[in-house]
N, C-alpha and C positions, 0 to 999 in steps of 0.2 A: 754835266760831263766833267769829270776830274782832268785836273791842269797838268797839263800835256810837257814836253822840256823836249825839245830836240839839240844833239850833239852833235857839232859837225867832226870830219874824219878832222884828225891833226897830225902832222909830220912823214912820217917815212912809213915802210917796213921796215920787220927786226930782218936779219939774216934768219934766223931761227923760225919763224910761222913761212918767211920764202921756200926756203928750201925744207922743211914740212910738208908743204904747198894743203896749210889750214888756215889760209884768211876767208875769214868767214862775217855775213850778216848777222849783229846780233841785236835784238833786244832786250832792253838790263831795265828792272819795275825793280824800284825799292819809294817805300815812302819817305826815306829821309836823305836828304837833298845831298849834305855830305859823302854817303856810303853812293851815292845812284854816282855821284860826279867822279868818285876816286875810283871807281867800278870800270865806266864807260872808260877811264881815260886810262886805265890798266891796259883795256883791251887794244885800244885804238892805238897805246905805244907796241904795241903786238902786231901792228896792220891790220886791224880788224876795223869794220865798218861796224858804227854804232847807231840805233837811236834809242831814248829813253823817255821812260815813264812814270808819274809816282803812282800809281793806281792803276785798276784793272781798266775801270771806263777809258782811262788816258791812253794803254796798252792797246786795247781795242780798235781806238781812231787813229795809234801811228801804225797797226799793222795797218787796217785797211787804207792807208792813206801809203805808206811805204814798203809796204812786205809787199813780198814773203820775205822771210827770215830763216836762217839757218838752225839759229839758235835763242830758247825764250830766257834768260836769266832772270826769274822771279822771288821774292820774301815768299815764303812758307806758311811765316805766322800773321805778319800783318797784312799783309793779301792773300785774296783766297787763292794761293798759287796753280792748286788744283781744278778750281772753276775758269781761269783764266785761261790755262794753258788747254783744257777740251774747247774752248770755244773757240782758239787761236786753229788748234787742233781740224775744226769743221771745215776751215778754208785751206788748210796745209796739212795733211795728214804725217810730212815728214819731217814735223819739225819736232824737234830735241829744246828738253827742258832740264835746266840745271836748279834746281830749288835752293835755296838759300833759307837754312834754319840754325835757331839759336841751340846752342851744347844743351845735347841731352833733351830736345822736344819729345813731349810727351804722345803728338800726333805726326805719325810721319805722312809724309803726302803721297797719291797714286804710283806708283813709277811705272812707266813703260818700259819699253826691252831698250832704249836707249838714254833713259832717264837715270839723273846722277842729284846726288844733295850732296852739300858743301856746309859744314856747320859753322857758327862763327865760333870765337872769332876765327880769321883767317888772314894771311898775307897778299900782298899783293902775287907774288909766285904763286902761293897755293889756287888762287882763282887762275891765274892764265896757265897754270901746267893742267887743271881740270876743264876748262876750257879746250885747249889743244888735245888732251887725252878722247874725247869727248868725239870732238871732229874727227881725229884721226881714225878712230874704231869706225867713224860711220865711215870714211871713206873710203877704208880698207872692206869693209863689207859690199860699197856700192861697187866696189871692180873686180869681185870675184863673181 
């Protein structure tokens, strides 16, 4: 089984994801330990609940161990983002995947009707405004 990292919440809410009202569960799978930590702790200064993964095996043991989740943030290229997210998928049918691939990949991943990719590089904003864009489309769907 791949080595698992869980991140606890830190700090506040923004004003901005409150009055949104898009804090959300997420889990963030990248395998390199810098992008998974600057990722998790983007969201978390957002009021978002995080846990994290570096792998799919690890992904698997924190949903079933913490999920459901709102939202999957997975790598593209270095995990099989697409395998991950139908399997997560079996147990949650409504969960929302954001993929995370390198400029200009050659293979893009499955997308569902609420699935988004984020190419790198990218900013800290660029990830929480697609993040929040993300949520809000679904939440505006779920109340009509």
């Amino acid at each position: 089984m791949g080595e698992v990292v869980y991140a606890p919440q830190f700090g506040g809410r923004s004003s901005r994801t409150e009055s949104a009202g898009t804090v959300a569960r997420v889990l963030v799978v990248d395998n390199d330990p810098a992008t998974l930590a600057a990722m998790s702790q983007a969201l978390q200064n957002e009021g978002h609940s995080t846990a994290t993964a570096f792998d799919a095996p690890g992904a698997v043991a924190v949903a079933e161990r913490l999920g459901p989740f709102d939202l999957l943030i997975t790598d593209a290229g270095e995990i099989d983002g697409d395998e991950l997210a139908a399997t997560l998928r079996r147990h949650d049918r409504s969960l929302q995947v954001l993929y995370v691939t390198p400029k200009g990949a050659s293979q893009a991943p499955a997308l569902l009707n609420d699935d988004e990719v984020l190419e790198r590089p990218f900013s800290e904003s660029e990830l929480v405004d697609a993040v929040s864009s993300m949520l809000y489309w679904r939440r505006r769907r779920s109340t009509r």
